[in-house]
C-alpha positions, 0 to 999 in steps of 0.5 A, a space after each residue: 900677905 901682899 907685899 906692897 913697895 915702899 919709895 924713899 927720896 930725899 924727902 918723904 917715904 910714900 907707898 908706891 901705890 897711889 891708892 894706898 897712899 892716898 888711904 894712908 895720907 887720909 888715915 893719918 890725917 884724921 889721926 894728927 887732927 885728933 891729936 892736935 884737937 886733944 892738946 888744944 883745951 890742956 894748952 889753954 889751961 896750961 897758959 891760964 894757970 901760967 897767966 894767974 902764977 905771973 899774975 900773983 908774982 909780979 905787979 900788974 905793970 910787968 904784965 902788960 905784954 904776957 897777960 894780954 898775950 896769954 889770953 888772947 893764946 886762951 881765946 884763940 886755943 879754946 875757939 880753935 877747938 870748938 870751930 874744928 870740933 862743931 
């Protein structure tokens, strides 16, 4: 087993390493991109059955700031995904 140091500053925890930092950094990087891109079609659907409960609840004149800014959060979420993901 090889010992390896880690460096605390007042802002980050990295490896001293700089090889092995940087294979950290890309490991993890491709690990939050995967997790962001799993919660981007859920947030869409969330924001969709939120945009059709206010849209059953109040009358359409309440709504015109929260549906249009739902739907454009639906559009920009669901294109997001498939640009990353294509």
């Amino acid at each position: 087993m090889e010992h390896t140091t880690v460096c605390v500053n007042k802002y980050t925890l990295q490896f001293e390493d700089a090889n092995l930092e940087a294979s950290f950094q890309a490991f993890s990087h491709t690990r939050k991109k995967t997790l962001w891109l799993r919660s981007l079609i859920p947030a869409a659907i969330s924001h969709l059955v939120f945009a059709w409960g206010d849209s059953l609840e109040h009358d359409p004149s309440r709504l015109q700031v929260t549906l249009p800014a739902r739907l454009l959060l639906i559009v920009m979420q669901c294109s997001t995904y498939f640009l990353v993901k294509w």
